[in-house]
N, C-alpha and C positions, 0 to 999 in steps of 0.2 A: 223781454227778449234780450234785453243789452243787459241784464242779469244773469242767465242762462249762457251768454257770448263770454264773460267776463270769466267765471265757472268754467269753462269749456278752453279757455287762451289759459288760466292758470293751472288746471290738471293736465294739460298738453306744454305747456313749460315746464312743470315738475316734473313730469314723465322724461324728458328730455335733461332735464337737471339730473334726476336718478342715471339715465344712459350714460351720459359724461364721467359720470362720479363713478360708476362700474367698471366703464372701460379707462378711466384714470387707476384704478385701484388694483385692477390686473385684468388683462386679456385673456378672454373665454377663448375654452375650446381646449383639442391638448395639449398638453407642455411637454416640451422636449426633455427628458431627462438624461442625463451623463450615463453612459453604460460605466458600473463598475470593475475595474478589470481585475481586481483580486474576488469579486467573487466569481466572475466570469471563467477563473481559473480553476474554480470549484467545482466547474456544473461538466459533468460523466458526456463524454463523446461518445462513447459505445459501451452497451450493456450485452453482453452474450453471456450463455447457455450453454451449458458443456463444451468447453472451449479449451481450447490450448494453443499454448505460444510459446515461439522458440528464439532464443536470441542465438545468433550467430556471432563469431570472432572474424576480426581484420581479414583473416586467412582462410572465413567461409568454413572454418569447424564451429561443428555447435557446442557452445559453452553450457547451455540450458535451457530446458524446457519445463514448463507447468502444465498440469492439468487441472480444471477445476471445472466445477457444477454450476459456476456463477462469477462473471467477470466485469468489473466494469472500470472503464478505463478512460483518463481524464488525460486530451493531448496535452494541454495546455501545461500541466507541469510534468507528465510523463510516468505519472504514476497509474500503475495497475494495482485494483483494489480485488483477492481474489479469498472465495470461500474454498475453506474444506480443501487447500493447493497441496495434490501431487510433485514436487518439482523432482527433475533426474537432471546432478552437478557433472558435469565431465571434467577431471583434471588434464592437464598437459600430454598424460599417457593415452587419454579417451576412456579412463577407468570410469562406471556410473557408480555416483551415490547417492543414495536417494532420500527424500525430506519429506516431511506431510507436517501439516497441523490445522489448526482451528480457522487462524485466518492467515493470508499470506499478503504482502505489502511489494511489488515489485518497480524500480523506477528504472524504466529504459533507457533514461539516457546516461546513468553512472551504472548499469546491470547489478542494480545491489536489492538484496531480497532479504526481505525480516518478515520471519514467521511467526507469528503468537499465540498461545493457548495449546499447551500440549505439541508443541514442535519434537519432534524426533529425526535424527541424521543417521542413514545408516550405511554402512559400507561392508555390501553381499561378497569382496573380495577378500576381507580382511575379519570375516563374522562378528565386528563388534556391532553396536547401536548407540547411540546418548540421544538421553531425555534429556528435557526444558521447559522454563517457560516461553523462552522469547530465543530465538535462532537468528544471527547474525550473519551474511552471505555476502562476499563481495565477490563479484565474477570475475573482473578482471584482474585481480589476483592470488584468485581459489583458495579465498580465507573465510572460516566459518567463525564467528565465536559466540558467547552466551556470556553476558554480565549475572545473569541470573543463577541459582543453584542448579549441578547437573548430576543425572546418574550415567555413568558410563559402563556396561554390561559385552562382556564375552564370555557366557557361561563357563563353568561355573563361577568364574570371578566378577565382581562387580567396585565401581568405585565411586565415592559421591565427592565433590569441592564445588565451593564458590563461585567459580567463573572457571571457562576454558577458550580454547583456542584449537583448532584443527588446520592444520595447512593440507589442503588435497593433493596437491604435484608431489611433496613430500610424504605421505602419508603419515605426517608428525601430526601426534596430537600432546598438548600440553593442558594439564591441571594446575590448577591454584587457587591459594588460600582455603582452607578447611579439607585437605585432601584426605580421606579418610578410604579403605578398600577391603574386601573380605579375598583372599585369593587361598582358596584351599590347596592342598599339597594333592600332588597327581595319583591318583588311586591305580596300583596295582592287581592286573588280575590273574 
């Protein structure tokens, strides 16, 4: 019996030795972890579905509007992430010009918009278009450009360079570098 006592005081101290040595080693249960706040910055506040959004000017004019099939929009750094973006620019006059491409990039709180994949800008007042890959938009002061290669078209003529620049208030557009153009002579009838 005081065999059996002796067995029974030392697996019951060891068990109690193990306990100690557990909760010395780290405390069970859940652990508090730090919220990261750069990824935290990452994660979409709202996801919509045929959606469209309009940013307004100081003076309550609307600067611009998108439309898209797919919206999802992260407050925390103010980026709107959109598919397939319709957008229509208003310059100073409230002329519309209108943009589309593959994906569109917009951050509300500098109103500045890049378009990617097959971007096109096109101005219904002035009949021209320009192709790109990548469309450069800053709303607040209705500057469009393209670092990438662009084709600029107003039938019949067409022109292609390296990088462009469009001022909307102005309706100035500038080419450069590799400016190249087909402009046939006005046909007679």
């Amino acid at each position: 019996m005081l065999k059996h006592l002796k067995t029974r005081l030392g697996l019951t101290g060891l068990f109690i030795a193990l306990g100690v040595l557990l909760v010395w080693l780290g405390p069970g249960g859940p652990q508090k972890t730090a919220i990261d706040p750069e990824a935290q910055a990452q994660e979409p506040g709202h996801v919509l579905e045929d959606a469209e959004i309009t940013l307004f000017g100081d003076n309550g004019n609307v600067l611009q509007s998108l439309k898209t099939p797919r919206l999802i929009h992260t407050p925390q750094s103010g980026e709107t992430w959109s598919e397939s973006p319709q957008a229509t620019l208003y310059d100073s006059d409230e002329r519309q010009w209108l943009a589309s491409a593959d994906v569109g990039t917009l951050n509300t709180n500098t109103q500045s918009l890049v378009m990617s994949g097959s971007a096109r800008l096109i101005a219904p007042d002035e009949g021209w278009q320009l192709d790109t890959e990548e469309l450069h938009y800053d709303g607040l002061t209705q500057h469009a450009w393209s670092e990438a290669p662009v084709l600029l078209q107003q039938p019949p003529q067409q022109m292609n360079a390296s990088h462009m620049d469009v001022w909307l208030n102005d309706s100035q557009v500038r080419l450069s570098d590799g400016v190249r153009g087909t402009h046939p002579p006005a046909t007679q009838r």
